[in-house]
Backbone as JSON Lines, residues from 0, in Angstrom:
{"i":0,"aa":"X","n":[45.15,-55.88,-42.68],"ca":[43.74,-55.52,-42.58],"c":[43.19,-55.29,-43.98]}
{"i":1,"aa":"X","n":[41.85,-55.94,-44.28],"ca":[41.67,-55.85,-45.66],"c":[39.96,-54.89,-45.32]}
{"i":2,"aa":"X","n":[40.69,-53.59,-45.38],"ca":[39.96,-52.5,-45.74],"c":[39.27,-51.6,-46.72]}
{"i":3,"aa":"X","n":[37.93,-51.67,-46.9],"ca":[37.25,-51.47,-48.42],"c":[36.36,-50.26,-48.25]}
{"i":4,"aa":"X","n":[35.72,-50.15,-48.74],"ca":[34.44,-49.46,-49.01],"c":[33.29,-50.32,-48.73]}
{"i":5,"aa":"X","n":[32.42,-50.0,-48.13],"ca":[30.81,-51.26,-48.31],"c":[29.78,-49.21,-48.15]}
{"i":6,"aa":"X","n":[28.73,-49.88,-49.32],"ca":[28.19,-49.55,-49.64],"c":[26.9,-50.17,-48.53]}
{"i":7,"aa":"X","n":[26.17,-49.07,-47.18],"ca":[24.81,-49.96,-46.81],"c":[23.96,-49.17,-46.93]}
{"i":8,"aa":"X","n":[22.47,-49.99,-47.0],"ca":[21.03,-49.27,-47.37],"c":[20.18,-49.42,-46.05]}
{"i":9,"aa":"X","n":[20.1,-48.49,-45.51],"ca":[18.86,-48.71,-44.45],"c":[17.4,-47.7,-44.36]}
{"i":10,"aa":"X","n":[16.65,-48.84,-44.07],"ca":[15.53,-47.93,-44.1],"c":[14.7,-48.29,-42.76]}
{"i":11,"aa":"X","n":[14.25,-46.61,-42.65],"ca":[14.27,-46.1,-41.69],"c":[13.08,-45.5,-41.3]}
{"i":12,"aa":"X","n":[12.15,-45.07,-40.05],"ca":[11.12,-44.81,-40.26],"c":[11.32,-43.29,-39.9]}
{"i":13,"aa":"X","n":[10.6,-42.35,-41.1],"ca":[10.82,-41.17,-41.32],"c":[10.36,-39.97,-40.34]}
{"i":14,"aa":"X","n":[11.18,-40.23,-39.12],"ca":[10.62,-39.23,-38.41],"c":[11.93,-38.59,-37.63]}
{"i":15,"aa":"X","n":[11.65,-37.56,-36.21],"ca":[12.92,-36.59,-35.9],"c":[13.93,-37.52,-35.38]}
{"i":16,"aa":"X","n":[15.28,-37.33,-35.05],"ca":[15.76,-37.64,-34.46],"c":[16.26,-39.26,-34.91]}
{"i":17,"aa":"X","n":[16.11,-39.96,-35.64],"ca":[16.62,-41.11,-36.4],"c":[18.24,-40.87,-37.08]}
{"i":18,"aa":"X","n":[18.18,-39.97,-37.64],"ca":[19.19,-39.36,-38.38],"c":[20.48,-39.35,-37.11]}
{"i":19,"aa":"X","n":[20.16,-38.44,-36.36],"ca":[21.22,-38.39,-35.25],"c":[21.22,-39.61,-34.3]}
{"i":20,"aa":"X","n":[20.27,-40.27,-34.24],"ca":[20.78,-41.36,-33.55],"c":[21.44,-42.52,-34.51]}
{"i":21,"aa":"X","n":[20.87,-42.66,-35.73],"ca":[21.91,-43.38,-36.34],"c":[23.78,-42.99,-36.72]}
{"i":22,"aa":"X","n":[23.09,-41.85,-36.51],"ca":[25.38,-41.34,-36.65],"c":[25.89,-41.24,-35.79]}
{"i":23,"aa":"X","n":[25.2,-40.74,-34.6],"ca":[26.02,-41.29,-33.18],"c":[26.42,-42.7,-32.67]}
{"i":24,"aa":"X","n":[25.58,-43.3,-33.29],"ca":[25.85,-45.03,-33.39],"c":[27.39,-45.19,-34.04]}
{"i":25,"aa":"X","n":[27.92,-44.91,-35.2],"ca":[29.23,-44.63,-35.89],"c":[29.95,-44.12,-35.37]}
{"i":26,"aa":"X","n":[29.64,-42.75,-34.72],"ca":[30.86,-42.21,-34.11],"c":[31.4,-42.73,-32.89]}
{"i":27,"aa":"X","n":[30.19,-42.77,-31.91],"ca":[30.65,-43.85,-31.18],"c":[31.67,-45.14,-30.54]}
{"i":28,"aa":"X","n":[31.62,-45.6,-32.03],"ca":[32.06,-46.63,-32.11],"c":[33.57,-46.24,-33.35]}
{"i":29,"aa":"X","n":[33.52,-45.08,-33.27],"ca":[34.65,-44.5,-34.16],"c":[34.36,-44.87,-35.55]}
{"i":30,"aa":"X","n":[33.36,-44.76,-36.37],"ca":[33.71,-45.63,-37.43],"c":[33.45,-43.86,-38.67]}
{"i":31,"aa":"X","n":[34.32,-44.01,-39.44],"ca":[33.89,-42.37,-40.45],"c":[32.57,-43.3,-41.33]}
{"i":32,"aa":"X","n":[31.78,-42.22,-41.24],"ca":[30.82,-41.97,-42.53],"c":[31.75,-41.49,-43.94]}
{"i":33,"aa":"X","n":[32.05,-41.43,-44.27],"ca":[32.69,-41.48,-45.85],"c":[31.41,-40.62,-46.79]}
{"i":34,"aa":"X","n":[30.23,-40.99,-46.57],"ca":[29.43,-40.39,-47.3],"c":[27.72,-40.52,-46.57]}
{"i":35,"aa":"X","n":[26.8,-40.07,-46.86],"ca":[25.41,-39.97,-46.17],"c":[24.59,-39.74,-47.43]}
{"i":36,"aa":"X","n":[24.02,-40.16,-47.71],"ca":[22.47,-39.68,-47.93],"c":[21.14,-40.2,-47.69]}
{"i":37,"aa":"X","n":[20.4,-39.07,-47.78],"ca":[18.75,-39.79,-47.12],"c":[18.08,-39.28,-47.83]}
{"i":38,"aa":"X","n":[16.92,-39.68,-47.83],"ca":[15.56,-39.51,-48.79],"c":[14.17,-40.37,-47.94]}
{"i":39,"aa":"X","n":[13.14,-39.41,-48.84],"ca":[11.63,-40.14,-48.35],"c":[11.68,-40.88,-49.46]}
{"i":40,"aa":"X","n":[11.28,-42.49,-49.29],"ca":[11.37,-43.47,-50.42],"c":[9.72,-43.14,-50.64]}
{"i":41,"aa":"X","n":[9.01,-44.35,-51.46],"ca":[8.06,-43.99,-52.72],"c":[6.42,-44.23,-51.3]}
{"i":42,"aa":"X","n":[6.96,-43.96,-49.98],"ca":[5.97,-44.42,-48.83],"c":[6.69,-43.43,-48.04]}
{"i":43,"aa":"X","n":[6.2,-42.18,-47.77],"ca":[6.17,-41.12,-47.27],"c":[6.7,-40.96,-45.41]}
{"i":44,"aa":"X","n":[6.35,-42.19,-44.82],"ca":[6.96,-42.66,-43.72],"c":[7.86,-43.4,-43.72]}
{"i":45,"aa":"X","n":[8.39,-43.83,-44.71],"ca":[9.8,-44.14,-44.35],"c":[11.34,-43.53,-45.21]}
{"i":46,"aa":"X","n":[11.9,-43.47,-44.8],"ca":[13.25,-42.68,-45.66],"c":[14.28,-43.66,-45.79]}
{"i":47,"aa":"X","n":[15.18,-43.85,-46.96],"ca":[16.41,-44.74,-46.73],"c":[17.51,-43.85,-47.22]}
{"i":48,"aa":"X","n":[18.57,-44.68,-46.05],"ca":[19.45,-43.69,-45.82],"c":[21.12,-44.74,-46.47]}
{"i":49,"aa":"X","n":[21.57,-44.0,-46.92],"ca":[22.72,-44.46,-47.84],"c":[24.26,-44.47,-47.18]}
{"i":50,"aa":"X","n":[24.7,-45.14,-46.67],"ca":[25.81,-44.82,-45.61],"c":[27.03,-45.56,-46.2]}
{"i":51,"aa":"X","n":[28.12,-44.97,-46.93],"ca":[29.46,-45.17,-47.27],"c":[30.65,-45.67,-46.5]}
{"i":52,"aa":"X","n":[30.86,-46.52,-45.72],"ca":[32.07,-46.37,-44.51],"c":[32.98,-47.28,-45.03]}
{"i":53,"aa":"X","n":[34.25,-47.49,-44.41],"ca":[34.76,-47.83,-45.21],"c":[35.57,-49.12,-43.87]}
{"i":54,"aa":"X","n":[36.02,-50.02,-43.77],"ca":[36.75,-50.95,-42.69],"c":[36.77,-52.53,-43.66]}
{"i":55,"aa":"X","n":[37.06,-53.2,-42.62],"ca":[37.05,-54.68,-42.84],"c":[35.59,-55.29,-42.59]}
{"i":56,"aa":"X","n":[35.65,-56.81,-42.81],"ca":[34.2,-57.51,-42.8],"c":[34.01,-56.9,-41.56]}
{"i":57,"aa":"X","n":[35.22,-57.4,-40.57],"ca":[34.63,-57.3,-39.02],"c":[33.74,-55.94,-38.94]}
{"i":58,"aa":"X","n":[34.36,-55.22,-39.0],"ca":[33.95,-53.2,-39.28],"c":[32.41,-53.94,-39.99]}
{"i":59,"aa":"X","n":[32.05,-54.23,-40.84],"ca":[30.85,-53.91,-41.53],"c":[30.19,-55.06,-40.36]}
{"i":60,"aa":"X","n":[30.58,-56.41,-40.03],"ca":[29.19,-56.65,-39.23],"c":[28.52,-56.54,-37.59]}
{"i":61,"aa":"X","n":[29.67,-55.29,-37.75],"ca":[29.0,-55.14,-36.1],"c":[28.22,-53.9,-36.55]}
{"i":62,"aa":"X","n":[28.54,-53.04,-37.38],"ca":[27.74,-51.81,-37.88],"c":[26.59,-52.45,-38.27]}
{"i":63,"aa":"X","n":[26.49,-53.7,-39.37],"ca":[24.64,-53.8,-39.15],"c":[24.24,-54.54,-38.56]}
{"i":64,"aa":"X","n":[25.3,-55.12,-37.45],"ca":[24.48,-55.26,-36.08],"c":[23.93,-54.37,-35.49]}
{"i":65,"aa":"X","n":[24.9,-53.64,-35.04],"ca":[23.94,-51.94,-34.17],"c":[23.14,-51.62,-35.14]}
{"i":66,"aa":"X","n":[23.3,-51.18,-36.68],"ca":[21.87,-50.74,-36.59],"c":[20.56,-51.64,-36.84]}
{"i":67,"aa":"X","n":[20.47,-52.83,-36.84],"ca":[19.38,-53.69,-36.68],"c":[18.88,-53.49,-35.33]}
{"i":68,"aa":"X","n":[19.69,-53.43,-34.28],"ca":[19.24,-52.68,-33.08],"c":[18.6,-51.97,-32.87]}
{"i":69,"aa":"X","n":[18.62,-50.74,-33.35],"ca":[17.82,-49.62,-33.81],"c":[16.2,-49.55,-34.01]}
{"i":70,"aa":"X","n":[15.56,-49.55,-32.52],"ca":[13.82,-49.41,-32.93],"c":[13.5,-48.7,-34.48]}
{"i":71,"aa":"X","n":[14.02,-47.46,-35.34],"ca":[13.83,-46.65,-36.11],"c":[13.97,-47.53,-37.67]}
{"i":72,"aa":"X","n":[14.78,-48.77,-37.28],"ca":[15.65,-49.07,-38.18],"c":[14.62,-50.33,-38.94]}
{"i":73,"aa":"X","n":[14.02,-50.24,-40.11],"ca":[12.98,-51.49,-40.39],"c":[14.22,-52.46,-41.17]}
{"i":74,"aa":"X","n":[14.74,-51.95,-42.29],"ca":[15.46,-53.51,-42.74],"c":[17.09,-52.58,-43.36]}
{"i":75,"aa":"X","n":[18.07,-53.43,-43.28],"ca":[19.5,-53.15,-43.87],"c":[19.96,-53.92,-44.75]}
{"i":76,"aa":"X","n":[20.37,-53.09,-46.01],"ca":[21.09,-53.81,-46.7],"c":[22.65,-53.49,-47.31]}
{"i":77,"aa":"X","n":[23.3,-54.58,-47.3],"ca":[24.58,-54.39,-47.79],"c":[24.89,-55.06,-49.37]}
{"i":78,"aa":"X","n":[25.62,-53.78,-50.05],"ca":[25.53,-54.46,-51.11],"c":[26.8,-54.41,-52.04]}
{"i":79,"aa":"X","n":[27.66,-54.82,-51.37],"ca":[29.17,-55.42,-51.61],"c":[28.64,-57.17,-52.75]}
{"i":80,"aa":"X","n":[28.27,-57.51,-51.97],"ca":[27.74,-58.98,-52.81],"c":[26.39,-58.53,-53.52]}
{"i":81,"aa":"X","n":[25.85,-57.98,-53.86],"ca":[24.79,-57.89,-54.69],"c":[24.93,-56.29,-55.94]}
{"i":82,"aa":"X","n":[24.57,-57.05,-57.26],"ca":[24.75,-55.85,-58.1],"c":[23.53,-54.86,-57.65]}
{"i":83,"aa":"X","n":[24.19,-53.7,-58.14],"ca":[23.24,-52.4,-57.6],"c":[24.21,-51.26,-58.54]}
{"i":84,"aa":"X","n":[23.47,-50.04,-58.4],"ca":[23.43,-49.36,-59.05],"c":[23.87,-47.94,-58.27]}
{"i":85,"aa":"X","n":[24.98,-47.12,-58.35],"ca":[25.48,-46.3,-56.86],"c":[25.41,-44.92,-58.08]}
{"i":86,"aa":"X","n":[24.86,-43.53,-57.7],"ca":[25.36,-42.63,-58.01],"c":[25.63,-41.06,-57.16]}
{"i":87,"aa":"X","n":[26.13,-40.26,-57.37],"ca":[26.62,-39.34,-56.55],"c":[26.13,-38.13,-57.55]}
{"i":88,"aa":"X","n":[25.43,-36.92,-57.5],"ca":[25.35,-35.93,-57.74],"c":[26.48,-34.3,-57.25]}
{"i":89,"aa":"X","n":[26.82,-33.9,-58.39],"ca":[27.5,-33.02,-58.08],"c":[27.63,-31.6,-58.3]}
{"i":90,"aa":"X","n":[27.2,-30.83,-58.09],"ca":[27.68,-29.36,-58.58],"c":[28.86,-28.62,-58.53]}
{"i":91,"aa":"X","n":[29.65,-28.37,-59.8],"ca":[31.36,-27.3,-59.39],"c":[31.07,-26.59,-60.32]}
{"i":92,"aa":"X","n":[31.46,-25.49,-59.47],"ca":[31.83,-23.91,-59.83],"c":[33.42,-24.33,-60.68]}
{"i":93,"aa":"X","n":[33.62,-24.1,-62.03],"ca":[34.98,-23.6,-62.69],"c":[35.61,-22.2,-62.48]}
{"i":94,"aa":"X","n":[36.56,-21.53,-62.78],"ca":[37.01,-20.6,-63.47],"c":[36.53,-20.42,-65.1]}
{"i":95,"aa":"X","n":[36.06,-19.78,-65.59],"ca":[35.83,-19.82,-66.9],"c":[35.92,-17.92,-67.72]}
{"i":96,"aa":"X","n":[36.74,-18.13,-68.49],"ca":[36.47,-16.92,-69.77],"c":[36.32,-16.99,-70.89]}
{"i":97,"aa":"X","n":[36.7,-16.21,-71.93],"ca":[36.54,-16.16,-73.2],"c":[37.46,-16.94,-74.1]}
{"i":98,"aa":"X","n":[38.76,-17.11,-72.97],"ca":[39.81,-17.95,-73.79],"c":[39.61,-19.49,-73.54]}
{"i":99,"aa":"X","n":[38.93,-20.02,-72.32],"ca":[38.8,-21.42,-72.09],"c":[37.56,-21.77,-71.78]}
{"i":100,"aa":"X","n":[36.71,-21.26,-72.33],"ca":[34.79,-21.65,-71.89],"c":[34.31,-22.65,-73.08]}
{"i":101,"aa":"X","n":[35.21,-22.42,-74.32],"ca":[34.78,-23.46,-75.07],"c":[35.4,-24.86,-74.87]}
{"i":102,"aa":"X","n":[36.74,-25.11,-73.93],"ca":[37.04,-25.91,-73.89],"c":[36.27,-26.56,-72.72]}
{"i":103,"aa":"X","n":[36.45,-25.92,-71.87],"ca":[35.25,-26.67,-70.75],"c":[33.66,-26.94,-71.31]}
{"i":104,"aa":"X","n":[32.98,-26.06,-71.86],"ca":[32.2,-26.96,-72.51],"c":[32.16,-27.6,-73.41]}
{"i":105,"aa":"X","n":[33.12,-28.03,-74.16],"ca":[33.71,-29.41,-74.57],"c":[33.88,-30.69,-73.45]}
{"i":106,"aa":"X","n":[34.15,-30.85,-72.42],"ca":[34.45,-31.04,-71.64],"c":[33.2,-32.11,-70.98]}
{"i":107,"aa":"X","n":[32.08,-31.12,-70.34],"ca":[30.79,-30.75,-70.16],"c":[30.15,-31.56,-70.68]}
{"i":108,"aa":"X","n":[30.42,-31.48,-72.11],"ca":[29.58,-32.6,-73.26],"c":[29.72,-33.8,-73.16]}
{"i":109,"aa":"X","n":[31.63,-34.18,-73.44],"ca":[31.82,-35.2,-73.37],"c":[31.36,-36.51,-72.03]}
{"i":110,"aa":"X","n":[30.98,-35.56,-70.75],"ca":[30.56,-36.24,-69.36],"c":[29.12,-35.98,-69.14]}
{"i":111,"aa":"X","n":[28.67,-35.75,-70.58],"ca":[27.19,-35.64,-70.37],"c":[26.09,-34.93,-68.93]}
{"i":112,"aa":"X","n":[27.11,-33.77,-68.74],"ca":[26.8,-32.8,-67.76],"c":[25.97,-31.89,-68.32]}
{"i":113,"aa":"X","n":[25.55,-30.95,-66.99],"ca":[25.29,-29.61,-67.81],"c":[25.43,-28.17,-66.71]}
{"i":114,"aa":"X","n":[25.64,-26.85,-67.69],"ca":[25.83,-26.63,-67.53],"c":[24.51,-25.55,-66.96]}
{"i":115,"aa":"X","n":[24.67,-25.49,-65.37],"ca":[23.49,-24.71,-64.6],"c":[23.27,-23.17,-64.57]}
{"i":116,"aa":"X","n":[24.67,-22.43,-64.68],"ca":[24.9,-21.23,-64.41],"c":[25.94,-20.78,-65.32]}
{"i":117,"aa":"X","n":[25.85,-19.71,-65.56],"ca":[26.71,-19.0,-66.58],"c":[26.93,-17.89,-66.13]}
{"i":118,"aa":"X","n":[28.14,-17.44,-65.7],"ca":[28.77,-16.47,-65.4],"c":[29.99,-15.79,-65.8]}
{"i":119,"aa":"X","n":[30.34,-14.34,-66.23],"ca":[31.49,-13.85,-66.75],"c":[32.79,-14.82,-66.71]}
{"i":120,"aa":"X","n":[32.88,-14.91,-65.66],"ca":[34.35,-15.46,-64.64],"c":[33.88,-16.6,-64.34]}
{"i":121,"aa":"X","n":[32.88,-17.31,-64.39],"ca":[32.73,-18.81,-64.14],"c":[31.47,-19.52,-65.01]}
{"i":122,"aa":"X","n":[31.59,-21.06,-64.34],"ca":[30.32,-21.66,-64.89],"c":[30.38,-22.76,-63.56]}
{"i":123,"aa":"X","n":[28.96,-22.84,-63.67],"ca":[28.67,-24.39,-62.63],"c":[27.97,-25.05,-63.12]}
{"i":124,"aa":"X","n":[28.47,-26.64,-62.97],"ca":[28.03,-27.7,-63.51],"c":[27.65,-28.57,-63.12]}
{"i":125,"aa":"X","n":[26.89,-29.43,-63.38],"ca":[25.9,-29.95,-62.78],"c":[26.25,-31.87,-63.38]}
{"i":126,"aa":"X","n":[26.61,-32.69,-62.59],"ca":[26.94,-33.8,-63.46],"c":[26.66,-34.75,-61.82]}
{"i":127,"aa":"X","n":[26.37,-35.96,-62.79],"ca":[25.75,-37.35,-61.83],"c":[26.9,-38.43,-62.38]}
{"i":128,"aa":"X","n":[27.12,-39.43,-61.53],"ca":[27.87,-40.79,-62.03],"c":[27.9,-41.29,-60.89]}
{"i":129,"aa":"X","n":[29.31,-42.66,-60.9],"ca":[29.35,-43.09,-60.19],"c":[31.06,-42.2,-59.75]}
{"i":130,"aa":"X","n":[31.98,-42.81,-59.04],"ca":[32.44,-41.91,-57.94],"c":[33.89,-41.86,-58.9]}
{"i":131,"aa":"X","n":[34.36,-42.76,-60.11],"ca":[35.25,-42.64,-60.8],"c":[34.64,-41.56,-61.56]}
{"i":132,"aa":"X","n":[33.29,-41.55,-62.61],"ca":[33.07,-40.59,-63.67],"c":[33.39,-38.97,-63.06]}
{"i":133,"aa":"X","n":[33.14,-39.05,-61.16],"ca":[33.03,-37.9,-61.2],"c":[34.69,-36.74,-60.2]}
{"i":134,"aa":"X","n":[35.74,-38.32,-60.05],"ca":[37.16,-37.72,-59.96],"c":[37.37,-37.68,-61.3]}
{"i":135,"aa":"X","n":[37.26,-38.81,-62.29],"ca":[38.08,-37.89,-63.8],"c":[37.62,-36.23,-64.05]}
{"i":136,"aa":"X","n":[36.17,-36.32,-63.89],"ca":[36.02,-35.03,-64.26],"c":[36.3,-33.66,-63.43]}
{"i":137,"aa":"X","n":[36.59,-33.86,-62.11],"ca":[37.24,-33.11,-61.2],"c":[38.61,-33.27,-62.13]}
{"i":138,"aa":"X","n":[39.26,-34.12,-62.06],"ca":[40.88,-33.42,-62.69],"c":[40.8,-33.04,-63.89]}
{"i":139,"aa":"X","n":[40.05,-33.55,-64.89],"ca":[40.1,-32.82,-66.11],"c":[39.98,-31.16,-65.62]}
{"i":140,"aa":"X","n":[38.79,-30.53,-64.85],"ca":[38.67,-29.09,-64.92],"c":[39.62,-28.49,-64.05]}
{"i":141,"aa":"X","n":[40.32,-29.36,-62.83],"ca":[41.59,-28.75,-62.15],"c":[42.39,-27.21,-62.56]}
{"i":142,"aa":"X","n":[42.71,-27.86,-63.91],"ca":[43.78,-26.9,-64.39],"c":[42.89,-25.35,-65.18]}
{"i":143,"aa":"X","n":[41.43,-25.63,-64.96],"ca":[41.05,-24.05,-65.12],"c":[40.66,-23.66,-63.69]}
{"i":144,"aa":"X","n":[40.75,-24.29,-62.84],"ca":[40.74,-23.59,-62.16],"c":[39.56,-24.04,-61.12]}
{"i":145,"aa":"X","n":[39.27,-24.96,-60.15],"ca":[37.52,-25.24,-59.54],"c":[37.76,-24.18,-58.0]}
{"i":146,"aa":"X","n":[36.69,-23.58,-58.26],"ca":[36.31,-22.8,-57.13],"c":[35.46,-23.21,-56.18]}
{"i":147,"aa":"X","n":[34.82,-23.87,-56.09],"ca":[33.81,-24.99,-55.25],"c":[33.12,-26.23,-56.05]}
{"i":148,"aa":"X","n":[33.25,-27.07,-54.75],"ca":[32.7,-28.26,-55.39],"c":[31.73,-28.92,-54.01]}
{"i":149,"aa":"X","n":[30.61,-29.12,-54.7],"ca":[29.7,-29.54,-53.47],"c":[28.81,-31.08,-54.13]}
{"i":150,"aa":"X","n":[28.63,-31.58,-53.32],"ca":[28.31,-33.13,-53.77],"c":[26.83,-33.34,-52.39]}
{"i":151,"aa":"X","n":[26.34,-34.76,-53.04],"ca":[24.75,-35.4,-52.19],"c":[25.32,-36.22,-51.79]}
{"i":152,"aa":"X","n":[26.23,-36.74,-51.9],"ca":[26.32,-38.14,-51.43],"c":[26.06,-39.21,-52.56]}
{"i":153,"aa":"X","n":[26.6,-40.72,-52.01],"ca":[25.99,-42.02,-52.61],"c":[24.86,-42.55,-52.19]}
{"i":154,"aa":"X","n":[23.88,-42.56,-53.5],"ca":[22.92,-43.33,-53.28],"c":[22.58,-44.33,-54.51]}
{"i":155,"aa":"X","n":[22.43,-45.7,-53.49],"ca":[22.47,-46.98,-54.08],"c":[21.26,-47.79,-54.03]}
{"i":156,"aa":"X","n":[20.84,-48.35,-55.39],"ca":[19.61,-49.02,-55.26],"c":[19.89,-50.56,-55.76]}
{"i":157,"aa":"X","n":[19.8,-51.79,-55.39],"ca":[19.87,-53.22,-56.23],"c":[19.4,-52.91,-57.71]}
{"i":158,"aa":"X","n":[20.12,-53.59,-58.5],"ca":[19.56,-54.31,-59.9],"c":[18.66,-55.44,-59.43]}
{"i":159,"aa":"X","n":[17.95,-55.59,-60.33],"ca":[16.64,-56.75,-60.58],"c":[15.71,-56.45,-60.12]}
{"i":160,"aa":"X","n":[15.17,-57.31,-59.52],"ca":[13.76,-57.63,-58.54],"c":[13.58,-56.38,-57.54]}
């Protein structure tokens, strides 16, 4: 089974109940969400929603079959074959003191993060990439110590046109 990641874009018309009927569509059909995000795009009625899953071709074209199905659902895109642009937002809480705060913000710098909160015993940081920039930088801070780590999801837009 040649099992991947596909990255799809759907947009959606921004109202209740879209959201849950599009993920019951997945579960349904057993398939994991891997990742979610949604947003109101630059037209206030509609939102596109960023859906991570992960299977074979087969797996990806019955998923945007069902959701082309979808009255809510205006257009889908997949973008395994097309360049685009994916990033993930993240916030983690470190361990941090007096003996290792300069090294983490060393750290910080080098991943062109920043740093949101400053606290005795910690710091939280605030850093965007794509989904490698932001495991290196999870293991780099490992060893002081991460006390929470909370993430948005992938969201992916085409290059070009």
């Amino acid at each position: 089974m040649n099992e991947r990641k596909h990255t799809i874009s759907a947009l959606v018309y921004n109202k209740s109940g879209v959201l849950a009927r599009i993920s019951t569509l997945f579960a349904a059909r057993g398939y994991n969400i891997d990742s979610l995000a949604v947003g109101e795009t630059e037209n206030p009625e509609i939102s596109r929603m960023t859906i991570i899953v992960r299977g074979d071709e087969k797996i990806l074209e019955q998923v945007e079959k069902q959701l082309n199905k979808l009255i809510d659902v205006i257009k889908v895109y997949e973008y395994s074959k097309t360049e685009h642009i994916e990033r993930d937002l993240m916030l983690i809480k470190v361990s941090a003191n007096k003996n290792n705060r300069s090294e983490i913000i060393e750290i910080v710098e080098v991943f062109r993060a920043d740093i949101v909160d400053f606290y005795h015993d910690s710091l939280i940081i605030e850093i965007t990439g794509d989904e490698d920039k932001l495991t290196a930088f999870i293991n780099l801070l490992k060893p002081y110590g991460i006390k929470e780590v909370v993430r948005t999801g992938i969201v992916a837009i085409a290059r070009g046109k």
